[in-house]
C-alpha positions as CSV (number, residue, x, y, z in Angstrom):
1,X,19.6,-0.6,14.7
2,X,20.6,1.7,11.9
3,X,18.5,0.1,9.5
4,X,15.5,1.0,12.0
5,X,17.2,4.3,11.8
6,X,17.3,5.1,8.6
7,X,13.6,3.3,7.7
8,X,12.4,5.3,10.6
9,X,13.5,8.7,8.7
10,X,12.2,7.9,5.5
11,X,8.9,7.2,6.6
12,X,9.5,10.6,8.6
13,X,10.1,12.1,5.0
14,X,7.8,10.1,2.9
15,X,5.0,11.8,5.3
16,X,6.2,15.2,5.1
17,X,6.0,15.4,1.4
18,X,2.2,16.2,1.1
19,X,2.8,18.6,3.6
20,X,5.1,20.1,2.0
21,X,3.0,20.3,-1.5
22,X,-0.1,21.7,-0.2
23,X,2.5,24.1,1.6
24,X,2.1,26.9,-1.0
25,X,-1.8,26.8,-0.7
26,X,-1.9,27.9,2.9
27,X,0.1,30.9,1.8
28,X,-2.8,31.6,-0.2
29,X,-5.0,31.9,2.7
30,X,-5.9,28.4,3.2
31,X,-5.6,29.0,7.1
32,X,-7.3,26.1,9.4
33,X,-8.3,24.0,6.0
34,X,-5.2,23.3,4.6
35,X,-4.2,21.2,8.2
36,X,-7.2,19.5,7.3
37,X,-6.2,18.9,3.8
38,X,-2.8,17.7,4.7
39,X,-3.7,15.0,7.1
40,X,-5.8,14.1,4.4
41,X,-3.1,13.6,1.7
42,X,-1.4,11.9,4.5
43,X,-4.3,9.5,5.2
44,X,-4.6,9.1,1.8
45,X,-1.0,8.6,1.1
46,X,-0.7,5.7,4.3
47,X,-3.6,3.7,2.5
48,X,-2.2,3.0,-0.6
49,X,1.5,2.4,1.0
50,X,0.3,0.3,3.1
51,X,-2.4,-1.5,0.9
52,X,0.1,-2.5,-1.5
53,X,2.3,-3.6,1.2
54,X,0.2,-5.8,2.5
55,X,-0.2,-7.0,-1.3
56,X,3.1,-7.4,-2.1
57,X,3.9,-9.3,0.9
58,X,1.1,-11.6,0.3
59,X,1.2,-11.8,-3.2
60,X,4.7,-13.0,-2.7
61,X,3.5,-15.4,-0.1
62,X,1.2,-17.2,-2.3
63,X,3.6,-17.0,-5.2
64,X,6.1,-18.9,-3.1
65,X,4.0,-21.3,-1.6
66,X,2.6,-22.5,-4.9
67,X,5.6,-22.9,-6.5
68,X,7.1,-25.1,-3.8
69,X,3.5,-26.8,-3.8
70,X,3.8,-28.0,-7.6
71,X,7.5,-28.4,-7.5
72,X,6.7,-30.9,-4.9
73,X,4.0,-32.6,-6.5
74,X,3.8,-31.5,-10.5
75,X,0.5,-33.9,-11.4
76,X,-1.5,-31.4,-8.7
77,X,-0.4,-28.4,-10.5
78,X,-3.8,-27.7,-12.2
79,X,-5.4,-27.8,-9.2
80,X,-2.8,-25.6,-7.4
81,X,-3.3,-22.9,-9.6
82,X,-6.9,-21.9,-10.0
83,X,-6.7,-21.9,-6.4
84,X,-3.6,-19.3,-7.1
85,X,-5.6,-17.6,-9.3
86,X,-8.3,-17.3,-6.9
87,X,-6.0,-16.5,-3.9
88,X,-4.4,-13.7,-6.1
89,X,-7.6,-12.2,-7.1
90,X,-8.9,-11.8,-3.8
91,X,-5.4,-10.5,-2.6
92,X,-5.7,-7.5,-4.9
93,X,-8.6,-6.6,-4.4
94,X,-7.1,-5.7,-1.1
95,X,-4.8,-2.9,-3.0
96,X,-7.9,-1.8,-4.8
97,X,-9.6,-1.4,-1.5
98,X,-6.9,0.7,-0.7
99,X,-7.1,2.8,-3.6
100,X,-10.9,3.4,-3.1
101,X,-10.2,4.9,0.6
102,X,-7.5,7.1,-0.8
103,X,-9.4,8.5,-3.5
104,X,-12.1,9.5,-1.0
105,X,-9.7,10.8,1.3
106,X,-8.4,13.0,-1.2
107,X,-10.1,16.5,-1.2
């Protein structure tokens, strides 16, 4: 339960930080827009994290699994790893996915 805790807080903090930077624009007289510009940096902030979450995760995955594929059987190793290639290729394209949608999001 504390873990959840303390992961619970930092994501609370993590999401406050482009608040807090586009902060000193409203004071400027951004009024109604700069909400609209920080749930934006949010939005944009959430895609990437999570994009290369989801990465990692299965990056690590396939990593894994391939390993303890051709450590099981050496003489299909060739075989094993274009399709890791492949797998890996397709998984990061993911992330880049990701980037794309926080680059828009980002006025």
């Amino acid at each position: 339960m504390k873990i959840m805790t303390r992961t619970f807080f930092w994501i609370l903090v993590m999401a406050a930080f482009p608040a807090l930077a586009l902060a000193a624009d409203g004071a400027a007289g951004g009024g109604a827009e700069t909400g609209m510009n920080a749930g934006k940096a949010i939005g944009a902030g959430i895609a990437i994290g999570l994009a290369g979450l989801g990465c990692g995760i299965g990056m690590g995955i396939t990593a894994g699994n391939t390993t303890a594929g051709i450590a099981r059987n050496p003489g299909a190793a060739g075989a094993m790893f274009t399709n890791f290639i492949l797998g890996m290729v397709l998984i990061e394209s993911i992330g880049i996915y990701g980037l794309l949608i926080a680059f828009m999001l980002v006025p």
